[in-house]
N, C-alpha and C positions, 0 to 999 in steps of 0.2 A: 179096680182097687183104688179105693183113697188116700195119701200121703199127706204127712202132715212134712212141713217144711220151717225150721225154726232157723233164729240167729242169723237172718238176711240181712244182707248190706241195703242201707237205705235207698241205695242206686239201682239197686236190682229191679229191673222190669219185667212183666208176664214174659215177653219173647226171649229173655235171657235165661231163666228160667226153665219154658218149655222146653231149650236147646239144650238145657244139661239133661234133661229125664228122655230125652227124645233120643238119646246115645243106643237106649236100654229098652227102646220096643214104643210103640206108639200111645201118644198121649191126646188124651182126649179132651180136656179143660185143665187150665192152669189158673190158677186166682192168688194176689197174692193182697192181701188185706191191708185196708185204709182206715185213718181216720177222716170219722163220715163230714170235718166242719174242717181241717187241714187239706186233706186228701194225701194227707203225707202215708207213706208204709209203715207198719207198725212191727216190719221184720218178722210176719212169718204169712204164711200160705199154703196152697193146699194144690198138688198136682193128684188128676185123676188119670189111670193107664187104663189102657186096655185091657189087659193080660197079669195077672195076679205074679206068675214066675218070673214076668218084666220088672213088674213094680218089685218085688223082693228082690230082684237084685240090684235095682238101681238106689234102695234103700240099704244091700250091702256097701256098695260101692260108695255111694255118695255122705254119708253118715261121718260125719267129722272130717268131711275135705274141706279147704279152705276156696272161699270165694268172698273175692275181694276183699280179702284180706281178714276172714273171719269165716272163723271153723263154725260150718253148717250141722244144724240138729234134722237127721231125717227118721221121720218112723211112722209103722201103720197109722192111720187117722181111726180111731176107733169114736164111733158116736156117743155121744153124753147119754147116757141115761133119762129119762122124762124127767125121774124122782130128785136129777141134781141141778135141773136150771134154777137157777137164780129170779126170783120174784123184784118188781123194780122196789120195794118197800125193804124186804127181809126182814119183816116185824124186829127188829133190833132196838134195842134198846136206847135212851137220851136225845137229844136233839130236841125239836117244840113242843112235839105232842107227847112226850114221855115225861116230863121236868115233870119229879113229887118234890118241888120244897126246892127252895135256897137254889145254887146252879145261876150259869149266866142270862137267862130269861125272867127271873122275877122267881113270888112262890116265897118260900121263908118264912124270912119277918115282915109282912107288911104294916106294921107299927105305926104309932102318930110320929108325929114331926118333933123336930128338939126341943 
């Protein structure tokens, strides 16, 4: 079973981590997520368990307890859909290759001089 694991204390490390879920039946990987250019925590992560009735109860259990000082978000890790990732583009609208007219890149009035 996959756990999602939110609102972590920026101290918090994997083995601190694996020892609160490892109360509540055996844990098989712990990860708790970085930024890739910092390496700092981004406060949240994902414990995997063994045992599905382990992991729901340490998702009873652990779900709004305070660690270090900041009440933790625990719940099923459920996977994103194919259909909802995010493209690195998102055809979105404005920015360089969008400007019709006028806007802080040029376009508009390209007129003679005074």
């Amino acid at each position: 079973m996959n756990i999602f694991v939110g609102s972590l204390p920026f101290s918090l490390d994997e083995a601190d981590l694996r020892a609160s879920f490892e109360v509540y039946g055996e844990v098989t990987s712990v990860k708790i997520i970085t930024d890739k250019f910092t390496g700092r925590s981004k406060g949240f992560g994902f414990v995997e368990m063994e045992n599905e009735a382990d992991g729901l109860k340490a998702i009873e259990e652990l779900n709004g307890a305070t660690v270090g000082g900041r009440a933790i978000v625990v719940n099923k890790s459920e996977p994103k859909p194919e259909g909802e990732r995010r493209s690195f583009n998102n055809n979105r609208s404005g920015g360089y290759g969008n400007n019709r007219g006028g806007g802080n890149f040029g376009g508009g009035n390209r007129g003679g001089r005074y």
